[in-house]
N, CA, C, O and CB atoms as a CASP TS submission, in Angstrom:
PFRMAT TS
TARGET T0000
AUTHOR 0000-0000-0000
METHOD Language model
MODEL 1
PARENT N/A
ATOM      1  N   UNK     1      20.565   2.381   2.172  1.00  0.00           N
ATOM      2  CA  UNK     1      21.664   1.595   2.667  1.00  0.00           C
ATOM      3  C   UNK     1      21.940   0.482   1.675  1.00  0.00           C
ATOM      4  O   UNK     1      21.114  -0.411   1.487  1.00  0.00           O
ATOM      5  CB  UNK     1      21.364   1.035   4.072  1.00  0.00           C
ATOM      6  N   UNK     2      22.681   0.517   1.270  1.00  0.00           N
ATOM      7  CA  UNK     2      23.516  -0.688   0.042  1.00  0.00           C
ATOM      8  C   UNK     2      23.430  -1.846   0.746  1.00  0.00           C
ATOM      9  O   UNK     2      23.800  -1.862   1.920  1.00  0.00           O
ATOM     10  CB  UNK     2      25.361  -0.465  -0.413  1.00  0.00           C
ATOM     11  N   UNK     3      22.788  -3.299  -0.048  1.00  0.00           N
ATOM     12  CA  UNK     3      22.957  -4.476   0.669  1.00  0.00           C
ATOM     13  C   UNK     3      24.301  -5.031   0.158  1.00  0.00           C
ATOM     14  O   UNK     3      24.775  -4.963  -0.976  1.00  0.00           O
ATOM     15  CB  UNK     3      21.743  -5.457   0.486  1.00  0.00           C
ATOM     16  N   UNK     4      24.890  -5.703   1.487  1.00  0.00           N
ATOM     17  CA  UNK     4      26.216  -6.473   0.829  1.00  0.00           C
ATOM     18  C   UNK     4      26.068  -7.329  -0.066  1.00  0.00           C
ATOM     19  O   UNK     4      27.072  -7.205  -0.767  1.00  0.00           O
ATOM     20  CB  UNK     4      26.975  -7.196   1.667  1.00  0.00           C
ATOM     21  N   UNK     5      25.310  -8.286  -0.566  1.00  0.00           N
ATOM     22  CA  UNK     5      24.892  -9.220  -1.440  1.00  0.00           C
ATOM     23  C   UNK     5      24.671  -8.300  -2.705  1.00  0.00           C
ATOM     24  O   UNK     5      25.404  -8.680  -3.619  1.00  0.00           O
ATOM     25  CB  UNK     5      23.617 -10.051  -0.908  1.00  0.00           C
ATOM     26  N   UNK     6      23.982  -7.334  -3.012  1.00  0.00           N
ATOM     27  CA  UNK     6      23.731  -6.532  -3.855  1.00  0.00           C
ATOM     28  C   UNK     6      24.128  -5.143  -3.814  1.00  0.00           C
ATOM     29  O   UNK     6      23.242  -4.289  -3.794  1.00  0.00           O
ATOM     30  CB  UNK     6      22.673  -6.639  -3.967  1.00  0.00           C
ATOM     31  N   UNK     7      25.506  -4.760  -3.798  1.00  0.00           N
ATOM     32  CA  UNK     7      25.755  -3.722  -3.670  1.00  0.00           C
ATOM     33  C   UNK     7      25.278  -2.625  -4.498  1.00  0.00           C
ATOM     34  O   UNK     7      25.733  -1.535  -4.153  1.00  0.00           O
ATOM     35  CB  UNK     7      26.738  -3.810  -3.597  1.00  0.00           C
ATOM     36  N   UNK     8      24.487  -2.609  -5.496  1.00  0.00           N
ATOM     37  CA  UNK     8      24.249  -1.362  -6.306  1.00  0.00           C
ATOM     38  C   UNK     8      22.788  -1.095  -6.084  1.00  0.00           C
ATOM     39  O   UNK     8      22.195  -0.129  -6.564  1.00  0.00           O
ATOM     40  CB  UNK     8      24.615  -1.518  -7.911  1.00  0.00           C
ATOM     41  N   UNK     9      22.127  -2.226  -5.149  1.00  0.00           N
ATOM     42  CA  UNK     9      20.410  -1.723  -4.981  1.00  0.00           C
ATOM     43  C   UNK     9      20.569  -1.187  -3.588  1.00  0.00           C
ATOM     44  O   UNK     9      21.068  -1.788  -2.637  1.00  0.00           O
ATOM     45  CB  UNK     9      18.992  -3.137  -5.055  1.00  0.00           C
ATOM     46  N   UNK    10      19.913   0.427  -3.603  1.00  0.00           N
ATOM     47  CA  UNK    10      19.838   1.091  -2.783  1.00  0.00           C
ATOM     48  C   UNK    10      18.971   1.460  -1.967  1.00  0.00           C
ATOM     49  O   UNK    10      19.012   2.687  -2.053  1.00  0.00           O
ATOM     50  CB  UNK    10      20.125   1.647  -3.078  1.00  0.00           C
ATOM     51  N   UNK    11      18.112   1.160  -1.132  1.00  0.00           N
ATOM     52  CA  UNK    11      16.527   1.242  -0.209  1.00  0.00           C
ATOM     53  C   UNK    11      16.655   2.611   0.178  1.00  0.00           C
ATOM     54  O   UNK    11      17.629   3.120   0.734  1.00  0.00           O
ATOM     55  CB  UNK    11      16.276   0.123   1.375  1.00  0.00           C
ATOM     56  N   UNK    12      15.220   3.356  -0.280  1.00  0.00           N
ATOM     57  CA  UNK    12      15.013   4.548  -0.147  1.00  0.00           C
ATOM     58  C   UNK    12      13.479   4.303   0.302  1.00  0.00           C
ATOM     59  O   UNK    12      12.638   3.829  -0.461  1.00  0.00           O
ATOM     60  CB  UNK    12      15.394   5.423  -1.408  1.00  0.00           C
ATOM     61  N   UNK    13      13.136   4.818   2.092  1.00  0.00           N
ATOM     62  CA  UNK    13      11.709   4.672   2.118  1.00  0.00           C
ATOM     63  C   UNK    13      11.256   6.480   2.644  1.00  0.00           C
ATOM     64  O   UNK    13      11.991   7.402   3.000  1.00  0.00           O
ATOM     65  CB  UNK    13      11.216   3.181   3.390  1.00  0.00           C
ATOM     66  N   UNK    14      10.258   6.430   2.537  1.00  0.00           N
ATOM     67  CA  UNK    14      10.154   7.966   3.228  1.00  0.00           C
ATOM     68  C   UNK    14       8.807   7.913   4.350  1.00  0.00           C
ATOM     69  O   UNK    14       8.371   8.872   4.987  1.00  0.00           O
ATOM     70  CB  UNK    14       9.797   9.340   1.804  1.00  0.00           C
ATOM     71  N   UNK    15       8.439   6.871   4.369  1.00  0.00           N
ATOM     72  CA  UNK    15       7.379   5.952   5.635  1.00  0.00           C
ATOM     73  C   UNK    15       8.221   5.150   6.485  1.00  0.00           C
ATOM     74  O   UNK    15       9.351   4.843   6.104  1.00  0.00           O
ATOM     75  CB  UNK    15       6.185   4.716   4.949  1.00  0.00           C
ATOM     76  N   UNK    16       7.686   4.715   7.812  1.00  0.00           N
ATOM     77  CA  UNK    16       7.635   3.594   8.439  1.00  0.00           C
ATOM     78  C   UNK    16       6.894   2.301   7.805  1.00  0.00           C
ATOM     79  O   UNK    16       7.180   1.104   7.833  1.00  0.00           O
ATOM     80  CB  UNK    16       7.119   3.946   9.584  1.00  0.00           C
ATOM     81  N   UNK    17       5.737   3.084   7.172  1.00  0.00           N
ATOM     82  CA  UNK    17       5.116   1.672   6.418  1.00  0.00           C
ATOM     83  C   UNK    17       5.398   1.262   5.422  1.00  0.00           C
ATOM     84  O   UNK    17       4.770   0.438   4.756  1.00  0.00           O
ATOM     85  CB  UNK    17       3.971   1.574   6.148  1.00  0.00           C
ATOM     86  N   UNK    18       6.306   1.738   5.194  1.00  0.00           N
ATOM     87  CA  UNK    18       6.818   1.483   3.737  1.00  0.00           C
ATOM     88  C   UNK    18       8.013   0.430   4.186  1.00  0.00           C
ATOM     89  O   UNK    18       8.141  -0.537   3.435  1.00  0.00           O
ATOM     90  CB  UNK    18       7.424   3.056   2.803  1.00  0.00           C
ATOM     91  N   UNK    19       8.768   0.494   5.153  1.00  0.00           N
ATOM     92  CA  UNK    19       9.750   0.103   6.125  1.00  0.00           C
ATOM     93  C   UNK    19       9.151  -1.409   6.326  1.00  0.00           C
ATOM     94  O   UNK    19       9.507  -2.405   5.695  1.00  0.00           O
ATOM     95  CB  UNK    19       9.822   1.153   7.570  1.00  0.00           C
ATOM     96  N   UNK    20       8.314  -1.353   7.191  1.00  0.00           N
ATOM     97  CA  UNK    20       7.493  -2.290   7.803  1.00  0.00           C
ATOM     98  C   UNK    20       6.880  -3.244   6.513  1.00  0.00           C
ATOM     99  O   UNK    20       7.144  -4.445   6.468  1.00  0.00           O
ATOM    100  CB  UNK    20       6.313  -1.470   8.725  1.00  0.00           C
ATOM    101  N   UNK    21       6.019  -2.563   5.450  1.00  0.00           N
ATOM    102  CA  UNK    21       5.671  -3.713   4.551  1.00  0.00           C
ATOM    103  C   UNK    21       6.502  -4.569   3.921  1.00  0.00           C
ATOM    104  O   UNK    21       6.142  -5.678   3.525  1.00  0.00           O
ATOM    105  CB  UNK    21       5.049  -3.340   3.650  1.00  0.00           C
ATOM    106  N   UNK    22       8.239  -3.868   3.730  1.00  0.00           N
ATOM    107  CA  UNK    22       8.734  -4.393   3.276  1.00  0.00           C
ATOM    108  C   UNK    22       9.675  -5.509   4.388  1.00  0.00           C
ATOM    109  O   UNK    22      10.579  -6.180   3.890  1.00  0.00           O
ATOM    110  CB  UNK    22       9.143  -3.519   2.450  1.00  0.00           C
ATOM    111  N   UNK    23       9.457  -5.588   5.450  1.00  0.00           N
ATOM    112  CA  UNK    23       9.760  -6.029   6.139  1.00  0.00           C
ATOM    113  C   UNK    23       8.893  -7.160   6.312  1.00  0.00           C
ATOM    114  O   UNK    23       9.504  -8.096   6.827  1.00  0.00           O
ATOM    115  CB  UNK    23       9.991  -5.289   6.858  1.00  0.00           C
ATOM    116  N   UNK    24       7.710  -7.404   6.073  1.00  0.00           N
ATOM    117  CA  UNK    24       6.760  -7.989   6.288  1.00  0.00           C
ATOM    118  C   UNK    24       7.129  -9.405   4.980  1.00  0.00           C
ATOM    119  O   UNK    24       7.286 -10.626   4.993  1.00  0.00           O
ATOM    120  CB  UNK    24       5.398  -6.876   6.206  1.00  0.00           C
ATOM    121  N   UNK    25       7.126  -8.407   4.092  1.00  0.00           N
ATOM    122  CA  UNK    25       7.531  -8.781   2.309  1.00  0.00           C
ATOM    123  C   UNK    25       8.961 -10.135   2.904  1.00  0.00           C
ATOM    124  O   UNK    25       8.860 -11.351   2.739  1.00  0.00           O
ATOM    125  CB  UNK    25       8.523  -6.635   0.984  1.00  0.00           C
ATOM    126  N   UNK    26       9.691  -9.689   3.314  1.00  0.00           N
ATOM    127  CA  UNK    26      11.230 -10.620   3.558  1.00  0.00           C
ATOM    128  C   UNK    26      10.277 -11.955   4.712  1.00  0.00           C
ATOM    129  O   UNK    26      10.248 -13.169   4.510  1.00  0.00           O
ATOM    130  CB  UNK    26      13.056  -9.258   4.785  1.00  0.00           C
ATOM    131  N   UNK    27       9.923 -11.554   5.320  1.00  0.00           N
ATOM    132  CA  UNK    27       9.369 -12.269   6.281  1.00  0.00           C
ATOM    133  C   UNK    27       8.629 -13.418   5.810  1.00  0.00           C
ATOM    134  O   UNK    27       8.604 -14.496   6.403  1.00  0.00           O
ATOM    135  CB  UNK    27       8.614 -11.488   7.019  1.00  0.00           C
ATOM    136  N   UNK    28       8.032 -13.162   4.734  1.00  0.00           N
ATOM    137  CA  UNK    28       7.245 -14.177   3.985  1.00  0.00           C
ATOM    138  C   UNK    28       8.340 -14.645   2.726  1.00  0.00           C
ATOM    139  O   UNK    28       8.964 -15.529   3.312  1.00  0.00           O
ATOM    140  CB  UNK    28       5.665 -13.446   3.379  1.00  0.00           C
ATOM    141  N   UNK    29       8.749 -14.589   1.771  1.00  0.00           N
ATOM    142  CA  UNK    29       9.628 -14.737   1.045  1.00  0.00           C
ATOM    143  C   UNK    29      10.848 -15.692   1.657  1.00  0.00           C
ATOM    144  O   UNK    29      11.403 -16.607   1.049  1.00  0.00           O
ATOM    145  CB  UNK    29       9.923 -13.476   0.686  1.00  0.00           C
ATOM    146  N   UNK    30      11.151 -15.206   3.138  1.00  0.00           N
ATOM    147  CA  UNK    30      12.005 -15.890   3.585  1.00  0.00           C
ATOM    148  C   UNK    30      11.798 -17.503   3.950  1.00  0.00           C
ATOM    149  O   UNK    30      12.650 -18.381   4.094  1.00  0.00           O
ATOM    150  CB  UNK    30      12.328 -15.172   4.527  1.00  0.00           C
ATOM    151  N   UNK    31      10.347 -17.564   4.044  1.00  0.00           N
ATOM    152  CA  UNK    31       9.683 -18.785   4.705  1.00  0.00           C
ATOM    153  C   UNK    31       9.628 -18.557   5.902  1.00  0.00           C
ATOM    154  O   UNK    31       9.675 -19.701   6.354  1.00  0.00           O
ATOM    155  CB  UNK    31      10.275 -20.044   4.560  1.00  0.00           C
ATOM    156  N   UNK    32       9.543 -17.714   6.978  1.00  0.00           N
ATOM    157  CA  UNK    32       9.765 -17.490   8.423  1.00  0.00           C
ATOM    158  C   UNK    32       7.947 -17.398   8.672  1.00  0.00           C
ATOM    159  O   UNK    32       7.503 -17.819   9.740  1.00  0.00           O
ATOM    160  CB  UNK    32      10.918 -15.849   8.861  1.00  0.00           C
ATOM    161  N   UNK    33       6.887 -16.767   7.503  1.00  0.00           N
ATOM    162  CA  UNK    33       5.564 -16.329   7.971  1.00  0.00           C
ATOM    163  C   UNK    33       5.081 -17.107   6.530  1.00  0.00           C
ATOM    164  O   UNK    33       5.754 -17.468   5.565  1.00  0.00           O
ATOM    165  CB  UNK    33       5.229 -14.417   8.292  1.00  0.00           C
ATOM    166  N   UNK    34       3.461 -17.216   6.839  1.00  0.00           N
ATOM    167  CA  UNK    34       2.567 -17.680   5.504  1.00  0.00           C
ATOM    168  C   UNK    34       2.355 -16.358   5.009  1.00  0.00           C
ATOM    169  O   UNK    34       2.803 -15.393   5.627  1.00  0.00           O
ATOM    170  CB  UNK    34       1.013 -18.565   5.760  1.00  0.00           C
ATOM    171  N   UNK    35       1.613 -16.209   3.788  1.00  0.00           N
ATOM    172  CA  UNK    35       1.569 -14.744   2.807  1.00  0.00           C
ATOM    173  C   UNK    35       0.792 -14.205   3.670  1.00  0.00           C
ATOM    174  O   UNK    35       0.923 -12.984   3.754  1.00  0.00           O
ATOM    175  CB  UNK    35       0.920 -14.669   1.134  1.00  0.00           C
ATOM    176  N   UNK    36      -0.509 -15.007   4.815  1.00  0.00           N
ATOM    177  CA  UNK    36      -1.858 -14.369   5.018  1.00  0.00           C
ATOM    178  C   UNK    36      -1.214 -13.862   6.336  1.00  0.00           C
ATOM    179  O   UNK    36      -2.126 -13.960   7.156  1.00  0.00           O
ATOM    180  CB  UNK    36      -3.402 -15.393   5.059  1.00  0.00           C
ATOM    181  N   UNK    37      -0.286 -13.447   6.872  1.00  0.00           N
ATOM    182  CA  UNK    37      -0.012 -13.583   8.192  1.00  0.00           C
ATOM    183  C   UNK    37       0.268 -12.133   8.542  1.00  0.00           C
ATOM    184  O   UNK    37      -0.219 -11.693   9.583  1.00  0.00           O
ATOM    185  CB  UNK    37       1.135 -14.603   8.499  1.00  0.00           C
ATOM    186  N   UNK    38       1.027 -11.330   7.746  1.00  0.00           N
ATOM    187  CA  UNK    38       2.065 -10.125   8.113  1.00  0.00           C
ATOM    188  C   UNK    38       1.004  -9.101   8.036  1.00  0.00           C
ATOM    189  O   UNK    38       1.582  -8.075   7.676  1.00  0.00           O
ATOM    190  CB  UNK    38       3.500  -9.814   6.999  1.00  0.00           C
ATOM    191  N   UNK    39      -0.668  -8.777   8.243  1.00  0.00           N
ATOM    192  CA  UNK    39      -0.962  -8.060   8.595  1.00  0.00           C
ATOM    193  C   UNK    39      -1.414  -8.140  10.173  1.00  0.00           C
ATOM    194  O   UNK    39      -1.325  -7.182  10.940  1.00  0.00           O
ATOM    195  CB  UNK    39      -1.560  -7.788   7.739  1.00  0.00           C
ATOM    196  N   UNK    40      -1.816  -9.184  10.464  1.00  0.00           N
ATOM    197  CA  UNK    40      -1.904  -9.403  12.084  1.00  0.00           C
ATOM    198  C   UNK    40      -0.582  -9.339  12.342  1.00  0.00           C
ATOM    199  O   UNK    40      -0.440  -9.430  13.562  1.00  0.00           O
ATOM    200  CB  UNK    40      -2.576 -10.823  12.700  1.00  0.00           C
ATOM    201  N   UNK    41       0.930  -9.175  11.542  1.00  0.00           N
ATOM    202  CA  UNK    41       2.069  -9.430  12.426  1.00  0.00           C
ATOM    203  C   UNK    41       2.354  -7.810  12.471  1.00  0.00           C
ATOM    204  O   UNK    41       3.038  -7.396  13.407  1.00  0.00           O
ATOM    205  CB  UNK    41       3.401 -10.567  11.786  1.00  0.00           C
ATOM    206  N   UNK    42       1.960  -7.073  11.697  1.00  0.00           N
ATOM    207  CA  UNK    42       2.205  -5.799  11.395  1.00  0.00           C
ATOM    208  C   UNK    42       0.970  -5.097  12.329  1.00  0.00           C
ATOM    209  O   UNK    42       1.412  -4.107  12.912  1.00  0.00           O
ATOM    210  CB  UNK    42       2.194  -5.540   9.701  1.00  0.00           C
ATOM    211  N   UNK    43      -0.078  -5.284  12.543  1.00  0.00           N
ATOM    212  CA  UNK    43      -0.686  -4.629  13.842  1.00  0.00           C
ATOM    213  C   UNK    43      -0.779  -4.895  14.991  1.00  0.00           C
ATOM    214  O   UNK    43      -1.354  -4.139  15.774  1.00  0.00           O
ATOM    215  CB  UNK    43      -1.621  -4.451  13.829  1.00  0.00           C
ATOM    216  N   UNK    44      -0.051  -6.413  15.475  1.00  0.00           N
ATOM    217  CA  UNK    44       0.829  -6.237  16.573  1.00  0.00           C
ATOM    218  C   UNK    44       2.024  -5.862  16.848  1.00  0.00           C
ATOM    219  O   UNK    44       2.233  -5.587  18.030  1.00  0.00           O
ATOM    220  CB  UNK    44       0.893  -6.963  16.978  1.00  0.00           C
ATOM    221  N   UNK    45       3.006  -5.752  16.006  1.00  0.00           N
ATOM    222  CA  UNK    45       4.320  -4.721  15.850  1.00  0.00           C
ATOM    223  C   UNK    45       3.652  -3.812  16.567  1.00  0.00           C
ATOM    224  O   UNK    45       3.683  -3.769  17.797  1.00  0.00           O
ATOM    225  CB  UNK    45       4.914  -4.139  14.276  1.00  0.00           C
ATOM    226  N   UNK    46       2.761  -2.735  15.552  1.00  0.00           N
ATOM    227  CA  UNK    46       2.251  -1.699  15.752  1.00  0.00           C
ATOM    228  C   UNK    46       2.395  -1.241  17.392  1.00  0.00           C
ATOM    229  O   UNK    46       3.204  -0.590  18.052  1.00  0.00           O
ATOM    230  CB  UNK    46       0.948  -1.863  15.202  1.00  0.00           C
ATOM    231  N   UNK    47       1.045  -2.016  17.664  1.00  0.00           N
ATOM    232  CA  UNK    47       0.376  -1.889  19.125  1.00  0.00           C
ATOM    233  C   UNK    47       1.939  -2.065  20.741  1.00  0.00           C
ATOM    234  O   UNK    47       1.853  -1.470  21.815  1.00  0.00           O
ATOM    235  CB  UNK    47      -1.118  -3.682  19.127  1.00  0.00           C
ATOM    236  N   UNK    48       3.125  -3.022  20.334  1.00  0.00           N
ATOM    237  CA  UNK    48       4.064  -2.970  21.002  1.00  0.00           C
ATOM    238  C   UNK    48       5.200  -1.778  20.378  1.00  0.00           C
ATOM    239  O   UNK    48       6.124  -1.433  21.116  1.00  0.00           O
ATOM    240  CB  UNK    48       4.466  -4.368  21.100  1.00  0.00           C
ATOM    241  N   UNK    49       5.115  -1.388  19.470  1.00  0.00           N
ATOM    242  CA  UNK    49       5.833  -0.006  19.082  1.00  0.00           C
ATOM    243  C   UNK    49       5.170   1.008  19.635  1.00  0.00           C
ATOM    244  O   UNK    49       5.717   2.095  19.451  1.00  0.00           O
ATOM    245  CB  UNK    49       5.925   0.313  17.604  1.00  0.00           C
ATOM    246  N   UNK    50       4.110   1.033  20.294  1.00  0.00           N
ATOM    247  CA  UNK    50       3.133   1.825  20.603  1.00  0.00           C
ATOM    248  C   UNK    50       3.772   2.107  22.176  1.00  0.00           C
ATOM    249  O   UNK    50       4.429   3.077  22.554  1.00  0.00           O
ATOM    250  CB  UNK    50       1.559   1.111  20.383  1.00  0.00           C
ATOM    251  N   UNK    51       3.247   0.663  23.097  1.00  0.00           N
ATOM    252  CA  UNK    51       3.285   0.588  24.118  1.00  0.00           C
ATOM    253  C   UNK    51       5.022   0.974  24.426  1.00  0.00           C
ATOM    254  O   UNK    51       5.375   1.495  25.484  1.00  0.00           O
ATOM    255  CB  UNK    51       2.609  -0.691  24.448  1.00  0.00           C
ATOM    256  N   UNK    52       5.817   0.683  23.514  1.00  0.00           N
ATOM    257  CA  UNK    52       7.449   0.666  24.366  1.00  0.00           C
ATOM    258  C   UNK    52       7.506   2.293  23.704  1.00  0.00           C
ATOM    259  O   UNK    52       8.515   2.883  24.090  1.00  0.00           O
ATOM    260  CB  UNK    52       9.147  -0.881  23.659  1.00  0.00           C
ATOM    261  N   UNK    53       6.819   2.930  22.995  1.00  0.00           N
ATOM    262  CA  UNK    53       7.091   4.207  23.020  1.00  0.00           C
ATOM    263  C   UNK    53       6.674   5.010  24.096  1.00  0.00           C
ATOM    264  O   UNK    53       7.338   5.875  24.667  1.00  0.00           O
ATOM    265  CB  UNK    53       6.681   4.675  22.014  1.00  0.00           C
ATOM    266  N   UNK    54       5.244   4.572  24.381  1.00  0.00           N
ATOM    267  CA  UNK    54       5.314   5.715  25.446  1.00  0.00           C
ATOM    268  C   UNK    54       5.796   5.230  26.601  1.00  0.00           C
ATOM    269  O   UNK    54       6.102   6.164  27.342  1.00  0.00           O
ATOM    270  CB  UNK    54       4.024   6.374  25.768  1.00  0.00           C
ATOM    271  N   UNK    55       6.035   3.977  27.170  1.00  0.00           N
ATOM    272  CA  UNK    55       6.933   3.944  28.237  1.00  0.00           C
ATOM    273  C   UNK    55       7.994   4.178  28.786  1.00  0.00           C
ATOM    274  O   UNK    55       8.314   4.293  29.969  1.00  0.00           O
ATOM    275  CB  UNK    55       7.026   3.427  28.404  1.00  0.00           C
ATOM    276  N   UNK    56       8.940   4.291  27.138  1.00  0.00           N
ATOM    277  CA  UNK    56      10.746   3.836  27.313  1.00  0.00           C
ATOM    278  C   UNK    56      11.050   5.642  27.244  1.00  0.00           C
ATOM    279  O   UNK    56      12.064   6.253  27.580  1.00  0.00           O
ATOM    280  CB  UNK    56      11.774   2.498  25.470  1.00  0.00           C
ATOM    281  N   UNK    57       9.581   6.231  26.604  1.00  0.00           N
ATOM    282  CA  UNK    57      10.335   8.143  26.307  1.00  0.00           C
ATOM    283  C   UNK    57       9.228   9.011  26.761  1.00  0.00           C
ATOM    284  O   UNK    57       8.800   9.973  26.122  1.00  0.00           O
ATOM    285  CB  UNK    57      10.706   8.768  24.279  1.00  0.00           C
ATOM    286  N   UNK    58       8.621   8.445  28.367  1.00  0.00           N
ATOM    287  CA  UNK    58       8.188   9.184  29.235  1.00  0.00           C
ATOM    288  C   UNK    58       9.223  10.618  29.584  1.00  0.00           C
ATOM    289  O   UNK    58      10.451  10.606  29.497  1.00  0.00           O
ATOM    290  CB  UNK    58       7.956   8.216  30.346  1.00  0.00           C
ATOM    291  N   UNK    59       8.583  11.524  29.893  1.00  0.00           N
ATOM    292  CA  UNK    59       9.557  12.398  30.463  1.00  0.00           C
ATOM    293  C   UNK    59       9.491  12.274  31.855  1.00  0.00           C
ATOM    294  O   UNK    59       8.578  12.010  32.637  1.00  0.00           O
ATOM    295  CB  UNK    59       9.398  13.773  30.070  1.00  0.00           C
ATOM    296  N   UNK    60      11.248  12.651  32.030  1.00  0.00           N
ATOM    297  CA  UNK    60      11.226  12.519  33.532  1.00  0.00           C
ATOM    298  C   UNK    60      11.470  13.050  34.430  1.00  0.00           C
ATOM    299  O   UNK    60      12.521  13.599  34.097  1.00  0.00           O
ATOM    300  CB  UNK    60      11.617  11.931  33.887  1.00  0.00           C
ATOM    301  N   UNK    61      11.218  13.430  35.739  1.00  0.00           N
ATOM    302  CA  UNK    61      10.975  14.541  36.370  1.00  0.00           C
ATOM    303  C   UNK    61      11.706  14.228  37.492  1.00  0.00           C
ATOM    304  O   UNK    61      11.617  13.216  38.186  1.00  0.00           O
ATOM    305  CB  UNK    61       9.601  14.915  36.551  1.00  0.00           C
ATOM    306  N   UNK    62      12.414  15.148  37.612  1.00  0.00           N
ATOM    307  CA  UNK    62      13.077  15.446  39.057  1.00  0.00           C
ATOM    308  C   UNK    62      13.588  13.738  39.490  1.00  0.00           C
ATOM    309  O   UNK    62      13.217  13.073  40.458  1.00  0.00           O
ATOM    310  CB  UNK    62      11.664  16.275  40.392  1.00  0.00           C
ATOM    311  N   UNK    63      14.368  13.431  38.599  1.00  0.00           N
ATOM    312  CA  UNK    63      15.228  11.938  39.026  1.00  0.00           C
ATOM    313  C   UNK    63      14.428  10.694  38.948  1.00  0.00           C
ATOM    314  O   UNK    63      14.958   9.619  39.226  1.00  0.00           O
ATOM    315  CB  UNK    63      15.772  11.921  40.629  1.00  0.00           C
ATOM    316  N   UNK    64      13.082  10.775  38.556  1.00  0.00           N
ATOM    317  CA  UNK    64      12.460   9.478  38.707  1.00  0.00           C
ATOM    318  C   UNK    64      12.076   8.594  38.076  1.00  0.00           C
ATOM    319  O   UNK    64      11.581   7.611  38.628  1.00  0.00           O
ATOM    320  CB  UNK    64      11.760   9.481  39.103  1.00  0.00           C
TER
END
């Protein structure tokens, strides 16, 4: 996806973690987290990507 600020750099990931580190990467850079932070922020992501997956894409049975 082309950033508007930089239209000719193009993000190509073929992971989630690749997704996520670099997400982690802006997070700190931005000043929003300290450098030491985005792996406790990245294995609680995790653990609530976890939990709202299997809740939100339960299958569902007979209307319920």
């Amino acid at each position: 996806m082309p950033l508007p600020i930089l239209p000719d750099i193009v993000l190509q990931y073929t992971s989630f973690k690749q997704i996520t580190d670099d997400i982690s990467d802006a997070r700190v850079y931005g000043g929003i987290q300290l450098p030491h932070e985005p792996g406790a922020d990245a294995q609680f992501g995790h653990a609530i990507g976890i939990a709202v997956y299997k809740k939100k894409f339960n299958r569902v049975h007979n209307g319920d």
